[in-house]
N, C-alpha and C positions, 0 to 999 in steps of 0.2 A: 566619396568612393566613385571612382570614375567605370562605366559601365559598358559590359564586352559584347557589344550586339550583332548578333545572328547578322544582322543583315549587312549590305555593305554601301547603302546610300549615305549615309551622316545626321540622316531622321534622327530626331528624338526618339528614345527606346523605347519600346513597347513595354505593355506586364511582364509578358513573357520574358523579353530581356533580361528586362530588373531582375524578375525571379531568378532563371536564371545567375545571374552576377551574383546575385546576393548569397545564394544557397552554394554556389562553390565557393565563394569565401565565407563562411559561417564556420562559428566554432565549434556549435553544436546544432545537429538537425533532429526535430522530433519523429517529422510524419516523412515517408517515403526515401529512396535511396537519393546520395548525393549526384548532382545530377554531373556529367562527362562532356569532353571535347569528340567530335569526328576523331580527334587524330588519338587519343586517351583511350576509346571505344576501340580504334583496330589496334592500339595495341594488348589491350586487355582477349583481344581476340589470337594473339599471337601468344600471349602466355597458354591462353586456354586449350593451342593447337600443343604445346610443350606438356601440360599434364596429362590430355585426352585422349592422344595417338604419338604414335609411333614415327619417328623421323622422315620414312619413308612412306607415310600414308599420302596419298593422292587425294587430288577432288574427286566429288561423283559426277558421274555422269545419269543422270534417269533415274538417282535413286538409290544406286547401288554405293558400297564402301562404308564411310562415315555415316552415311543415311541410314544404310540398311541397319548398320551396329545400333545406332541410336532408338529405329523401331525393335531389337531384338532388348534392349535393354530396357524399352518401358513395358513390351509383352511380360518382361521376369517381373518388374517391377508391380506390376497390375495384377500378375498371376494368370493372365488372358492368353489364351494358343499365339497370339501375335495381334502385329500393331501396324498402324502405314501412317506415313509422315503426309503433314498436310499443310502448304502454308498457310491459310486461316482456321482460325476453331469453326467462322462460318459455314466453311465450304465441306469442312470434319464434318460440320452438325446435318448439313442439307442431304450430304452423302447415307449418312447412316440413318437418317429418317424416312430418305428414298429406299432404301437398301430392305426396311422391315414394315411398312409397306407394302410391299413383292410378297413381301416372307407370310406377312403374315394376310392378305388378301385385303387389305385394311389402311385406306390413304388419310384415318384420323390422326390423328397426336393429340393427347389430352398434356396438356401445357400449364400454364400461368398467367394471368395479363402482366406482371411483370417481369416474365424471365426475357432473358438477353434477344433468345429467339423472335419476342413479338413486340419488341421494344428498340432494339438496333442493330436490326437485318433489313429494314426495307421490306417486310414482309414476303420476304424469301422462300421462305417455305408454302409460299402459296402462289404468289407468283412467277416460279422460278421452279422449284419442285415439283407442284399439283396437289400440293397437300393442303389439310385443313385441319384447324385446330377448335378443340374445347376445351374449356376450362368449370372444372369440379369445385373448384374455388375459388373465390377473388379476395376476399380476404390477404390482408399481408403476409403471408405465411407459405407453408405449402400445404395439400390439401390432405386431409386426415386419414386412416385408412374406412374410417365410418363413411367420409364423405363419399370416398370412390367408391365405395360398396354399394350406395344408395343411387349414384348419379344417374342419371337416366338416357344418357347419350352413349353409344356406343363410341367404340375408340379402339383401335389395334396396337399404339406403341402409346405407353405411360414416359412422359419424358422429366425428368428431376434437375432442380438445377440447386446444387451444394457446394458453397450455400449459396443464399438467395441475397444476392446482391443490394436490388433495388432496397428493399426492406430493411438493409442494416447486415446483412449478412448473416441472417439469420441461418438457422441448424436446426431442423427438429430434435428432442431429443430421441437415442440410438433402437430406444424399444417401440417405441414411433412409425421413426423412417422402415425398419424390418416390417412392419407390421402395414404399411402404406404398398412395399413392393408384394409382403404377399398376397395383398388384396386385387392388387392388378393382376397378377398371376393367376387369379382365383378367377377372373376375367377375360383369361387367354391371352394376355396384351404382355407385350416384348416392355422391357424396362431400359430406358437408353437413361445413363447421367450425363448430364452438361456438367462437366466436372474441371472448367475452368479455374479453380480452385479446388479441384478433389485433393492434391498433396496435402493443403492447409486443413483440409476436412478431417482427413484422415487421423491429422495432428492433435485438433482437437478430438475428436475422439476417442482418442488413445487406443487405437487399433492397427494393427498392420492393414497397409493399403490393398494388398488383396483382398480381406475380409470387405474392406466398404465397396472395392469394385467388382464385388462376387454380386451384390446387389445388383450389380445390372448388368443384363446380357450386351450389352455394350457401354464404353467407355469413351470422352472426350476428354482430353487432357492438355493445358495449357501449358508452353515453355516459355513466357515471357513477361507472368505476373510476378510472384512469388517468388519464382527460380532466376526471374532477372535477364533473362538470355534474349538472343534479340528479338526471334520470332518463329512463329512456327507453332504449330498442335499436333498432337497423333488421336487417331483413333482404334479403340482395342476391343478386338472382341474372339468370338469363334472363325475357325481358317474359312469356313464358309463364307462370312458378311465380310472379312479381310479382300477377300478374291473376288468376290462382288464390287464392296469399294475400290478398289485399282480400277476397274475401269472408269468406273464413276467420276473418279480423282479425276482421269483423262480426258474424260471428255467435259467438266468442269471446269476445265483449262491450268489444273494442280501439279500437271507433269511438267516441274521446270528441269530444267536441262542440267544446274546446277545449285543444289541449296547446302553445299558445304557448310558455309559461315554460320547459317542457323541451327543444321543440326549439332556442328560442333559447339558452338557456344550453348547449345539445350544438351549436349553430356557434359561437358563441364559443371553447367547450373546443376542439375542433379547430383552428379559427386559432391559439391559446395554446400547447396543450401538446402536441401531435403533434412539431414543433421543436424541444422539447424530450425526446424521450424515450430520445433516446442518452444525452444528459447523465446520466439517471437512472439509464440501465445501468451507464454508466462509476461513478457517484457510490454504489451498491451492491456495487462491488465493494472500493471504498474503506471503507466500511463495514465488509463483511465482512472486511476485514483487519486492521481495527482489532477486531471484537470476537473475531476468531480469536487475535488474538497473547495476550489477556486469558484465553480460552477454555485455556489453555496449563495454568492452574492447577486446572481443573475437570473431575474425573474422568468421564468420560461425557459431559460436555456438549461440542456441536457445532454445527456448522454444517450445512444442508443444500436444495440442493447446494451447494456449494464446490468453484469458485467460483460465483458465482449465475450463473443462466442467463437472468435478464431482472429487472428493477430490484426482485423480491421474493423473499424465500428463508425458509427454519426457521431459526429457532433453537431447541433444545431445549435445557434447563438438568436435572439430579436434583435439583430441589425441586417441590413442590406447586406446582399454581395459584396456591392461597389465599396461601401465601407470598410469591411471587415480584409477582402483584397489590399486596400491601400495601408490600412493596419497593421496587416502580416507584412506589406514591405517594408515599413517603418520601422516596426521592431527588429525586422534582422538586420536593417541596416546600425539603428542606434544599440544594440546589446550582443550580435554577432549570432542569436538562436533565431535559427530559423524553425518557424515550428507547423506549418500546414501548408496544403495544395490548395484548389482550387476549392472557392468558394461559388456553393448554388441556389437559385430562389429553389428552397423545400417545396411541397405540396402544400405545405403550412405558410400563407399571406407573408406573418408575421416573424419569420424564422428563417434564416439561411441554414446553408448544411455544407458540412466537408466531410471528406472521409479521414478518416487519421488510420496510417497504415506502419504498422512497429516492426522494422526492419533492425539491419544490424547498426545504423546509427542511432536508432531511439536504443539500443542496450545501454549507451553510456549514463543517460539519464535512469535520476532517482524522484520517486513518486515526490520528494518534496521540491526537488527542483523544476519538475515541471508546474507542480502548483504556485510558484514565485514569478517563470517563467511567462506562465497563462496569467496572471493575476496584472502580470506590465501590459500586457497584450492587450487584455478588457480594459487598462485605463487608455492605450492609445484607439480603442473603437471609441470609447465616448468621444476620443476629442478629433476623432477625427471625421470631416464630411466626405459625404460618399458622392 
């Protein structure tokens, strides 16, 4: 197979290349969406301008038009007075953490050690903000509502992240998580969710998305996991902390001039795959059952959690990265299934880890195909050096 490389020296191709090349010629993909051209991506942006508006819709300028419609769609969507578009979830999160804070006289934030916030911000919110976090827990999990009741640090904003990524994507379960937010409440402390995955949350708990983002007095919401669109987050809460953030946004350097492309391609993904994202629960666990029955042979290797708790889960394998990467290109190239993203050294020596994410291309697969699938896979790691 001859290989389509990003770059335009004549180098030999990178992973990425391969990957890449491979996963758009693949017949069938397990984990994540099929990947696009520049030129594929604006046209896909050009269908999405023909279902989402109106012939004569303009770009924004500051906000307004496409932008505004988009925040007044995820305020209805969230159930929240309103919403403000933001281009990273980061600069969402620093805003609204700055924002309650003020509100509440209170520059803590009781956190995680592995939510997003204190793990791939550059420690943002502390040096950038002025804020300062604690953590009730460290355990992989999120923290109980026993624990917050007991803890001994004060704290003004309880921040939740659903789910909890690092961990596997875990979820408490729903009488839990209630029970966690009224214990903060019981504490005077604002409840913000990093709810970069809240749509998927929601899914799995089979709730209307208002009920789970009634939990918290504010909202952060991701357009470019799940929903696929290019980029962009909003934040949602009361007209007070909305009005608050706009300026924040501004002087956090958020007020672009123009972010048509984003927001239209984040109504569209909503219209598209919100409908869909039970399917994706259900179509992950099917997964997981197929690569659990293969996993049978593989001492150490797992699932986790099992069964998943929202359409993406670990899987860890005892080989290297290196390995298991050269694996995965080898099988898509010799059977046409592409079937994982990126492989990581775990926390565990002995154990790499991917995430497997069950999109609309893992629907084709059936739990026994992916266990035939997985099972060629694990013979090309044995033979292959890393």
């Amino acid at each position: 197979m001859a290989y389509e490389s990003h770059s335009r020296t004549g180098s030999t191709p990178s992973t990425a290349d391969r990957r890449f090349a491979l996963w758009r010629a693949a017949q069938r993909i397990l984990s994540g969406p099929r990947p696009v051209t520049l030129h594929e991506r604006l046209a896909e942006l050009g269908a999405d301008a023909r279902t989402a508006v109106g012939p004569m819709e303009r770009p924004d300028v500051y906000g307004d038009g496409v932008v505004a419609e988009l925040e007044q769609r995820v305020a209805e969507l969230l159930g929240k007075p309103a919403a403000l578009f933001f281009p990273t979830g980061t600069m969402a999160q620093q805003v609204a953490l700055r924002c309650w804070a003020r509100r509440r006289g209170d520059s803590v934030v009781a956190t995680h050690p592995l939510f997003h916030l204190e793990t791939h911000e550059r420690h943002a919110h502390r040096r950038l903000t002025g804020l300062d976090s604690v953590w009730p827990t460290a355990a992989a999990r999120l923290a109980t509502a026993a624990e917050l009741r007991d803890f001994d640090e004060p704290f003004g904003t309880l921040m939740l992240e659903l789910p909890l990524r690092a961990a596997g994507f875990l979820l408490p379960e729903w009488t839990a998580l209630t029970e966690l937010v009224a214990a903060a409440r019981e504490r005077g402390a604002a409840v913000h969710l990093d709810g970069a995955r809240l749509w998927e949350a929601a899914a799995s708990y089979n709730r209307p998305l208002p009920r789970l983002a009634a939990l918290g007095d504010s909202v952060y919401v991701s357009f470019y996991k799940a929903l696929g669109g290019i980029s962009g987050a909003a934040l949602a809460g009361d007209l007070e902390l909305i009005q608050e953030a706009r300026g924040w946004r501004h002087r956090y350097g958020g007020l672009v001039y123009q972010q048509w492309p984003a927001a239209l391609s984040a109504l569209a993904a909503l219209n598209r795959e919100l409908p869909r994202l039970p399917s994706y629960l259900a179509q992950a666990r099917i997964v997981a059952d197929g690569l659990r029955q293969a996993l049978d042979q593989v001492p150490g290797g797992r699932l986790y959690p099992d069964p998943p708790h929202t359409h993406q889960f670990q899987l860890l394998l005892p080989y290297s990265p290196e390995r298991l990467t050269e694996a995965n290109l080898r099988h898509a190239q010799l059977t046409g299934d592409a079937l994982f993203g990126t492989w990581t050294q775990s926390s565990q020596p002995d154990l790499a880890l991917t995430e497997v994410t069950a999109l609309t291309p893992a629907l084709a697969w059936t739990a026994a195909q992916v266990k035939e699938s997985f099972a060629d896979f694990l013979k090309l790691a044995d033979q292959t050096r890393g």
